[in-house]
N, C-alpha and C positions, 0 to 999 in steps of 0.2 A: 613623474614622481613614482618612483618604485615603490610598488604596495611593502608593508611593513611585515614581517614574518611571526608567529604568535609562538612564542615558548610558553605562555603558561599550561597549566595541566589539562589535558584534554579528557580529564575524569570530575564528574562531579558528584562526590558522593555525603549523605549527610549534611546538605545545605552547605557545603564549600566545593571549590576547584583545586583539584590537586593532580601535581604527575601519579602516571600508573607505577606500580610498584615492582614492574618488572626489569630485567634487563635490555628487552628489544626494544631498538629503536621504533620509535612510529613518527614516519615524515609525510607529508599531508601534502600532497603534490598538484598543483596546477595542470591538469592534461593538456591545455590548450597551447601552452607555452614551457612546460616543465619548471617553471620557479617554485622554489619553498612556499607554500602556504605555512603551515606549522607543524611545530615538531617537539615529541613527546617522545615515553617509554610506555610501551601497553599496559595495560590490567594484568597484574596478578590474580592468581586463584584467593588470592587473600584478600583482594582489594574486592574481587564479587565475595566473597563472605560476608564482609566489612557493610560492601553497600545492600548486599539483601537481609543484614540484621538489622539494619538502619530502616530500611524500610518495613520490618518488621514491628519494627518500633516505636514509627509511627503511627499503623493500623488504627491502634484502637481508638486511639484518640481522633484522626481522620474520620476513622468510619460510622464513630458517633457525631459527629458534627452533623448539623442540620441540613437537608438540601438550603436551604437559605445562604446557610453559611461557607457552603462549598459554592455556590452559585455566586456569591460575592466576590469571593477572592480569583474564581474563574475568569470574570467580567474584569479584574483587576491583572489580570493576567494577559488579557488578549489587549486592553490600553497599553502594558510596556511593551509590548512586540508590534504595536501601530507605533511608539513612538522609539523606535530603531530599529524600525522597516530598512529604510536604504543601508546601513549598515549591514543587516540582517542578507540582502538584496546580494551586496558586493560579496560577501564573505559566501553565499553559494554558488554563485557564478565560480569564485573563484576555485574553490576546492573540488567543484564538477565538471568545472569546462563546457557549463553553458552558458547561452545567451544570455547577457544582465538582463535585454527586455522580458528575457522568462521569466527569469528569476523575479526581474519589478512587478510582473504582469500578470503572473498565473503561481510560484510557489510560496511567498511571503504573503499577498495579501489572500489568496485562501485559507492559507493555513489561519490569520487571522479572524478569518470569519469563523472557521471552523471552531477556532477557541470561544469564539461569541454564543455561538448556537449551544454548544454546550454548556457554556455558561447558562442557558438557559433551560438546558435539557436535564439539569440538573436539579432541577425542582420537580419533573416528570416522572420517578420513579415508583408510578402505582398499579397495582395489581388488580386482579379480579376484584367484583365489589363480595363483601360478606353475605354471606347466605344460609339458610338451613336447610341443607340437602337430605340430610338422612331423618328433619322430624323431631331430632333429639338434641342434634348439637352445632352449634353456630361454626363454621367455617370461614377464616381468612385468608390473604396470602400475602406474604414478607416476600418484597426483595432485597436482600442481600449483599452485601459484597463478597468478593471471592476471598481474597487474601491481598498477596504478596504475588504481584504479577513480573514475569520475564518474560518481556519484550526483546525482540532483535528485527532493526528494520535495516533495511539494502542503500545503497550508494546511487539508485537515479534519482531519486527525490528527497535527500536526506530531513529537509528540515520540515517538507510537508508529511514524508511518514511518521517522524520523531510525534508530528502533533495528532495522527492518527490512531498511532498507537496508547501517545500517552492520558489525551483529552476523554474519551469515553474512559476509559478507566479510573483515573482519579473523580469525574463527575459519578461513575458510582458508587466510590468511598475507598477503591482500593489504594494500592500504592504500587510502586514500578522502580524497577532496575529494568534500564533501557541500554541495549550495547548497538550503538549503531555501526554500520560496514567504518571499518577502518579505514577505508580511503578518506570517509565524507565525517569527521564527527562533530567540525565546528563544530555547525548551526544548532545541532540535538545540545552539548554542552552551553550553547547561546539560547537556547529556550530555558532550560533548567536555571539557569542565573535570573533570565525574565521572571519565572515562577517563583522565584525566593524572592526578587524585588516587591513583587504581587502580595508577598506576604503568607504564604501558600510554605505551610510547616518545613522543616528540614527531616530529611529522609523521605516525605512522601513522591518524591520524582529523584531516581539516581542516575549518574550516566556513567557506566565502566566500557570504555574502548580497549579492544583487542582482536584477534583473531577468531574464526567462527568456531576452531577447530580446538582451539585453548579453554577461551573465555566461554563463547557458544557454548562450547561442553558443559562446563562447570554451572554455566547458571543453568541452560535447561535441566541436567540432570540434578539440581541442587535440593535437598530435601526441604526447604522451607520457602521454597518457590509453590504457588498454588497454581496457577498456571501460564503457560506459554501462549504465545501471542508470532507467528514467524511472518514477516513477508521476503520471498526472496523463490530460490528456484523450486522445480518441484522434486526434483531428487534430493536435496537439501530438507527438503520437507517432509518429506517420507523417513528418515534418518531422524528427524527431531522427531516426530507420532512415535518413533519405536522408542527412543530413550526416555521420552516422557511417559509409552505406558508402564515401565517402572517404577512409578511412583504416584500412577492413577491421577495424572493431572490432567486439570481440563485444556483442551487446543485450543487457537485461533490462528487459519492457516489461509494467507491470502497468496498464492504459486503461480506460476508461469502460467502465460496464454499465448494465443496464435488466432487474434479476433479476426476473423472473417468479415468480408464487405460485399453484401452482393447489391448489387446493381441489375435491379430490372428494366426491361426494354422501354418502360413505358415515364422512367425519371430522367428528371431535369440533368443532361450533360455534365454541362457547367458545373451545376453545385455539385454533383459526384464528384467530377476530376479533381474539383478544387478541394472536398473533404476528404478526396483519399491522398492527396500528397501530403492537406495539416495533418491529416491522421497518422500516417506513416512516418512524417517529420519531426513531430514533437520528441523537444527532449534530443535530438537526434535518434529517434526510434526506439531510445532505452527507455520501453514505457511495458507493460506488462500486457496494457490494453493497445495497441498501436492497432494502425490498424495493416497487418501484412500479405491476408490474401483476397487480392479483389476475384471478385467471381461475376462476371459482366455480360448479360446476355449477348447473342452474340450479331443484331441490327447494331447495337453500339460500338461493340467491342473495340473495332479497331479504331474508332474516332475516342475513345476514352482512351486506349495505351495512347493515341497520338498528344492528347491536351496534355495528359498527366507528365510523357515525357515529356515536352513542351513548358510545362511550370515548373515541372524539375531543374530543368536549364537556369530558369533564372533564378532559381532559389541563391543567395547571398550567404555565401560559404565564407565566412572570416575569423577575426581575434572575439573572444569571448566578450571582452571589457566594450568591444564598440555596439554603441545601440543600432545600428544598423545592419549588424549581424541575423540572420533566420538561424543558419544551422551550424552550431558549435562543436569540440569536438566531441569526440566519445571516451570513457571514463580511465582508458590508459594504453597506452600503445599495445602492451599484449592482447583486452579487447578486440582493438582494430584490427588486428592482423587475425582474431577467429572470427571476426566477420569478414574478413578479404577471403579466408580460408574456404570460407562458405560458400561464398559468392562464386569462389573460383572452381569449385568442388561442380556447383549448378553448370559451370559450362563444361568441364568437361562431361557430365552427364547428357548436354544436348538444347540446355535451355538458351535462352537467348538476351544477352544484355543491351536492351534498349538505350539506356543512358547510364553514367557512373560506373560502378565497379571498380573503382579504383579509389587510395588514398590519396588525399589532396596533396597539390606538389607548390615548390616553388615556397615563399616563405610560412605557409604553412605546412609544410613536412616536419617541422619540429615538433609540431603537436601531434594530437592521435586523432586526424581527421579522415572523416570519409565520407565523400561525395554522394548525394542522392542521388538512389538505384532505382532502376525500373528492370523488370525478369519478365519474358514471357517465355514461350513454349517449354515449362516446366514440367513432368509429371507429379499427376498427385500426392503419390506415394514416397518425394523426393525426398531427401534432408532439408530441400529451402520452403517448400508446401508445408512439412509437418513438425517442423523443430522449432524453436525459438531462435532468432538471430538476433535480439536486441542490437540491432544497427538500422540504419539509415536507409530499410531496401524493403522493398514491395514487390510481389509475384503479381501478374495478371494470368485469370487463366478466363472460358467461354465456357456459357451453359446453353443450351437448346431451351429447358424450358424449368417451370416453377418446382415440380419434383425435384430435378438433379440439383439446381441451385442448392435447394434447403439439405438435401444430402452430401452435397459438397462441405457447405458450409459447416454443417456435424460431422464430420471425415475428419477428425483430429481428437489426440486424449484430454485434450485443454479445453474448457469451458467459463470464459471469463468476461469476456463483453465480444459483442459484432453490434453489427450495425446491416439496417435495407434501405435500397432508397429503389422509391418507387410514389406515382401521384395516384396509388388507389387507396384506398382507405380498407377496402379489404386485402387485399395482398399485403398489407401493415402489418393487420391481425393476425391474420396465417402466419408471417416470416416469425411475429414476436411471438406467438405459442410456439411456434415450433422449433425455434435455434436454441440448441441447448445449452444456454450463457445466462448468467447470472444479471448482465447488463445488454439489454438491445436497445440499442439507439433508430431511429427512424428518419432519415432523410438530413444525417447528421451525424459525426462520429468524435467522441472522447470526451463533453463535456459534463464536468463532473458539478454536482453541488451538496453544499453541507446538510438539507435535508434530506436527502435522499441516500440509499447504501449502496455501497461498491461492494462485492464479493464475488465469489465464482462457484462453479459447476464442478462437478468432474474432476482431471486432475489438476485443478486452478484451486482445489479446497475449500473450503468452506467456512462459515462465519460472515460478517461484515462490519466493513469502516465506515462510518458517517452516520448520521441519521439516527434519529433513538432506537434504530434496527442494531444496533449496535453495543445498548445499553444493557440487552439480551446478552449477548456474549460474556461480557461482564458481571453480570448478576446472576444470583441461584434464588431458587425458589425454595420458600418455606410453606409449608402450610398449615395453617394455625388451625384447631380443633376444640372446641370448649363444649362442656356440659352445659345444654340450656334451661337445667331444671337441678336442683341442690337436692338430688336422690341417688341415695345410694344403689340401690337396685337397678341397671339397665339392661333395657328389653333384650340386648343380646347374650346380657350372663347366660340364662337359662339353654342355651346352645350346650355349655360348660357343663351347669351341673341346675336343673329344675329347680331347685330350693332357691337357688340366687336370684331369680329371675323375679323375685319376689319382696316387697319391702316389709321390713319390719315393724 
């Protein structure tokens, strides 16, 4: 049965779906096979005016609402996205060309969860307790909402970022104009329809699809945008901080990484080999946290390149839709070919391809696949050690001892997650104080959960998703100040002028 092609509007704004209002085609393409997913005309600059008035407009009414009563319809929210999960499932696979078991397994029902917690997290928004610090007057603290938030999330996890972005912010009363990557917008316009089922106002979640360089522009530099929220590269990112500081909006900047994996002499083989192929695999690599340079002392070293190439082999390279699929493809043929570029770049430099390097042939050459890579003899300083490849390939390199490791491992501008594996409990401690990543993992790499926050160091930016660490990024602080005595005269007048200091 030939999946069905979706012409409706891939914008949703003010509580309806509608086409974007411009003239460019937007076709929504299957990588793994090239069929039509769906197809649209992008967002006008009018159509983000349209939807950040709308979400304008909602504010006040939103942001008065009780945490109860955002908490309600949050909980209501994450029920219609469990109950068109598998839809939810298909329609990501399809539009990113990966594996449905992912999609079933790991980006539909987190994101679920993630609407739950916050549904819960949404009753949490309290501050310091009251106090009288100065003697005289009773102090609070208000949090807030911000405004009118613009969001823009990236094309490897469309519908788990859609929920990252948009769940901490409407649970702290704000409101969102969300433009997700053009390639991937279903699933973000299939959450926003959930949230209107949910009962969840019109305008308080908008979705306008287009270009990062059209639409992008317009909403971040939009004057009635309060702040930007980016996940995506770090050059990109750097470009939005400068056009948002004219207009003094507040950032949320989650960028590129190049997680480090080191491997001490004294951890378990096996689960190493085996966490750094999931690690590097997931997603087919287009993950921000992957995990890309293992750094492996060196009693192991060459029995860890030997397993890892080894499971690489049998990793199950196929069609998207089959559940027996591991590794799908990647997000479009011109990707694929700047990670071939890369790969091919590394030998003629000198490094050395283990396994892979190449896109997958025979009946999947129509898609934009690419076979899991193993690199050694790289140098450090190379393009495949210190760039982002968002593909399917992993460097090994050797350390002598626990110094260079942890200097290895900080040898890059990215600070985003790594991971050590090792069976001491102090060499734990060391690695986690001292990699400068926002996430270290221990004898384990990529697993993510809704209490907890994901963010980065360095140039991976700053802020975090998840967790009521998150609820911070969205909220400002007031702090409330009251006279705790009904006299006119206080003790600091007299600083001003002697006579005031004085009651009548």
């Amino acid at each position: 049965m030939t999946p069905t092609v979706s012409r409706e509007g891939q914008q949703f704004i003010a509580g309806r779906r509608r086409r974007g209002g411009s003239t460019t085609e937007l076709n929504v393409i299957d990588p793994s096979n090239g069929t039509l997913v769906a197809e649209d005309t992008h967002a006008s600059t009018a159509d983000v005016d349209e939807a950040v008035a709308a979400a304008r407009t909602a504010f006040p009414e939103w942001s008065r609402a009780t945490p109860a009563e955002r908490s309600a319809l949050m909980h209501r929210l994450a029920a219609e996205l469990d109950a068109v999960a598998p839809e939810l499932a298909s329609l990501e696979s399809r539009q990113g060309g990966k594996p449905i078991k992912l999609a079933e397994g790991f980006d539909i029902p987190g994101t679920i969860d993630n609407a739950a917690f916050f549904a819960g997290a949404a009753r949490d928004l309290s501050g310091k307790s009251a106090g009288e610090y100065s003697g005289e007057h009773t102090s609070s603290i208000r949090r807030e909402p911000i405004g009118v938030i613009g969001s823009i999330s990236p094309w490897n996890y469309p519908f788990q970022m859609a929920g990252w972005k948009i769940l901490p912010a409407i649970a702290a009363g704000n409101t969102i104009v969300l433009k997700p990557a053009e390639l991937t917008p279903c699933t973000s316009v299939a959450f926003a329809e959930a949230a209107s089922r949910a009962g969840i106002p019109d305008g308080v979640i908008n979705i306008v699809t287009g270009k990062g360089s059209t639409v992008g522009a317009h909403l971040t530099g939009h004057p009635d945008v309060d702040m930007i929220s980016f996940t995506g590269s770090t050059p990109v990112g750097r470009r939005i901080a400068a056009a948002a500081a004219a207009t003094t909006k507040r950032l949320h900047l989650e960028l590129g990484g190049k997680a480090p994996f080191v491997v001490f002499d004294d951890a378990d083989l096996e689960a190493a080999a085996r966490g750094a192929v999931a690690g590097a695999l997931i997603n087919a690599g287009q993950d921000c946290t992957a995990a890309t340079r293992a750094y492996v002392q060196r009693p192991l070293y060459d029995a860890f390149v030997d397993r890892v190439a080894e499971l690489m082999r049998q990793v199950s390279v196929g069609p998207a839709d089959d559940p027996a699929t591991d590794l799908g493809s990647l997000i479009s043929g011109d990707h694929r070919d700047r990670v071939a570029a890369m790969v091919d770049r590394a030998r003629r430099d000198g490094a050395e391809v283990v396994t892979g390097g190449q896109a997958a042939t025979g009946e999947l050459a129509a898609g934009a696949y690419y076979l899991p890579t193993l690199i050694v003899d790289a140098d450090q300083r190379s393009e495949i050690v210190q760039d982002e490849v968002f593909g399917p390939v992993l460097t090994a390199l050797p350390f002598d001892d626990d110094t260079e490791a942890l200097a290895l491992a900080n040898d890059t501008r990215y600070g985003l997650a790594a991971s050590a594996w090792t069976s001491s409990v102090f060499r734990a401690q060391h690695a986690s104080a001292e990699i400068a990543a926002g996430c270290v993992w221990i004898n384990d790499h990529i697993p993510i959960i809704s209490e907890m926050p994901h963010g980065g160091y360095k140039a991976s930016g700053y802020g975090k998703d998840m967790s009521t660490y998150a609820l911070d990024d969205y909220t400002q602080i007031k702090h409330v100040m009251s006279a705790s005595r009904p006299t006119a005269a206080k003790s600091w007048h007299e600083l001003v002028a002697a006579s005031m200091g004085k009651n009548a």
